[in-house]
C-alpha positions in Angstrom: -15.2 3.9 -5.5 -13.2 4.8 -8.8 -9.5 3.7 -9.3 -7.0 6.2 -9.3 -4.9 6.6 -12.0 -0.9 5.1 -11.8 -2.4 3.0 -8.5 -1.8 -0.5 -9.7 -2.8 -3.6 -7.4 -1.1 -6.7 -8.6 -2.5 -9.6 -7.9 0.3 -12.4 -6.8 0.9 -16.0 -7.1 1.7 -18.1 -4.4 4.3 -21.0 -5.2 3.5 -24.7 -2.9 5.6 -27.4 -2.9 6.2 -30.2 -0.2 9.2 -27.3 1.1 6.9 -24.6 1.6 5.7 -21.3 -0.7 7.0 -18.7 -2.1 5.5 -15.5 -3.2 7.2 -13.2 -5.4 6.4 -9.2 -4.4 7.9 -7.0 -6.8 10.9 -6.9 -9.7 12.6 -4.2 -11.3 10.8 -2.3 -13.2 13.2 -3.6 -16.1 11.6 -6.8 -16.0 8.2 -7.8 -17.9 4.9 -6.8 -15.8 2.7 -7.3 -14.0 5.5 -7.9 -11.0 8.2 -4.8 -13.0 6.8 -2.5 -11.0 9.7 -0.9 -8.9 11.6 1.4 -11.0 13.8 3.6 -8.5 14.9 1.7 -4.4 15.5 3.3 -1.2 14.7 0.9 1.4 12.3 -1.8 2.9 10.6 -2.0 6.0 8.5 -4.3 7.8 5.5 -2.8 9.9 3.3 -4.9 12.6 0.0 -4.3 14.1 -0.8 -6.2 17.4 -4.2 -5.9 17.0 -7.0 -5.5 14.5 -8.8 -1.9 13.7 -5.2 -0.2 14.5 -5.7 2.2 11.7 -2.2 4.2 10.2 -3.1 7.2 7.8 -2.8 9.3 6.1 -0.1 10.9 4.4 1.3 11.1 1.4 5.1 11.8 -0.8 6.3 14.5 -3.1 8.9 12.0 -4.5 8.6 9.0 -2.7 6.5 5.6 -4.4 5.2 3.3 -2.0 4.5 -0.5 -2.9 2.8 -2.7 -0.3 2.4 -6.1 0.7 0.9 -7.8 3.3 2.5 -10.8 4.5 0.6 -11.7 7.0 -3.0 -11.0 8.4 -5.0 -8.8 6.0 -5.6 -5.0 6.1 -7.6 -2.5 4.2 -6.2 0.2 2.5 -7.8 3.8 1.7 -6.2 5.8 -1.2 -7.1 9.4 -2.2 -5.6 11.5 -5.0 -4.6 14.8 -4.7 -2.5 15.8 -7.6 -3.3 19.0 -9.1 -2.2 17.3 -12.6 -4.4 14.1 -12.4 -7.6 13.4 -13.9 -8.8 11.4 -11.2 -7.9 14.1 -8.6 -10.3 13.6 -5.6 -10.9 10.1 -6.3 -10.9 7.6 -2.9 -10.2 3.9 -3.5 -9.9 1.1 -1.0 -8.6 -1.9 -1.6 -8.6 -5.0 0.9 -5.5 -7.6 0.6 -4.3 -10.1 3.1 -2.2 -13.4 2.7 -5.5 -15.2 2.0 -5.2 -12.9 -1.1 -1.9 -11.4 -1.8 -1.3 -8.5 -4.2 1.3 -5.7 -4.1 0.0 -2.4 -4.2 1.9 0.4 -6.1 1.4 4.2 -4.9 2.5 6.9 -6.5 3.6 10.3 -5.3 1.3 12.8 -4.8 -1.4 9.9 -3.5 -2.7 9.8 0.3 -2.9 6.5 1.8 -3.4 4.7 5.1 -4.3 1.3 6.3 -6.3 -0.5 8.7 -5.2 -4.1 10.2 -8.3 -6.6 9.9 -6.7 -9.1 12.1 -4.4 -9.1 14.8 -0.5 -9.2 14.5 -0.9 -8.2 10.8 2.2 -7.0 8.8 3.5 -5.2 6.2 6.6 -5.1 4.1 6.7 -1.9 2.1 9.9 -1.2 -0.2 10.0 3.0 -0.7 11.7 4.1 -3.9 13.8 6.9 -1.4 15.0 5.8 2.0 13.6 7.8 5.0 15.1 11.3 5.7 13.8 12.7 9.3 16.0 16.0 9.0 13.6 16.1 5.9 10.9 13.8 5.8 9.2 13.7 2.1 5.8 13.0 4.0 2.2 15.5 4.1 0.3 13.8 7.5 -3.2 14.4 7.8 -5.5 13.0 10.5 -7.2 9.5 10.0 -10.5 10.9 9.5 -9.7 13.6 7.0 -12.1 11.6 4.6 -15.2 10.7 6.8 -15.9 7.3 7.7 -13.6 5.4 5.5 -12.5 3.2 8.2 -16.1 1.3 9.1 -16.5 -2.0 8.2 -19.8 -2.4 6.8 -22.2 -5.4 6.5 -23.2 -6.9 3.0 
């Protein structure tokens, strides 16, 4: 699997003290990277599974950028690029993040992506650089298996 270009997956650091942690997701785009990474906001959401293999995909945004984290559990995620103007068009990526190993990952317009839940009662936070329109949703859905058998766990 190749990356796809403007996908970013940050790698986070968790923060432990005798209080508790703290792990920072995302800044402004204004601020230094690797966290800068949101440069326009339109809302946040959170997003349970209840049980492992509950797959959600695919789709993808005209306008909208996506940046995920996975707060807790661990999930799977399968990309695919379908912009006319990208030289990585047709390129699938998965990536696997969890709270065992936090990362935020950044997806831009233009990019189909979905997720699978590798443990029960995992969760998301996504922030969305647009906030949710039903009268008109900014959203191309396409069944989960549009890319074969991207979902199968597979022995190493």
């Amino acid at each position: 699997m190749a990356d796809i270009q403007d996908v970013k997956v940050v790698p986070l650091t968790t923060h432990m003290d005798d209080r508790g942690y703290l792990t920072e997701i995302a800044r402004s785009s204004e601020a230094p990277e690797p966290h800068g990474v949101v440069h326009k906001f339109g809302q946040v959401y959170l997003v349970g599974d209840m049980s492992k293999g509950t797959i959600r995909g695919f789709h993808k945004h005209n306008l909208l950028w996506d940046w995920f984290f996975i707060s807790h559990g661990s999930a799977k995620f399968v990309l695919k690029d379908d912009r006319d103007d990208s030289p990585t068009k047709g390129e699938l990526m998965t990536i696997v993040i969890g709270s065992r190993k936090p990362a935020t990952i950044v997806v831009p317009p233009g990019v189909y992506h979905g997720w699978m839940s590798l443990e029960d009662d995992t969760q998301m936070i996504s922030v969305a650089s647009e906030y949710y329109n039903s009268a008109e949703p900014d959203e191309v859905r396409i069944p989960a298996d549009s890319f074969g058998n991207v979902w199968e766990i597979e022995g190493r």
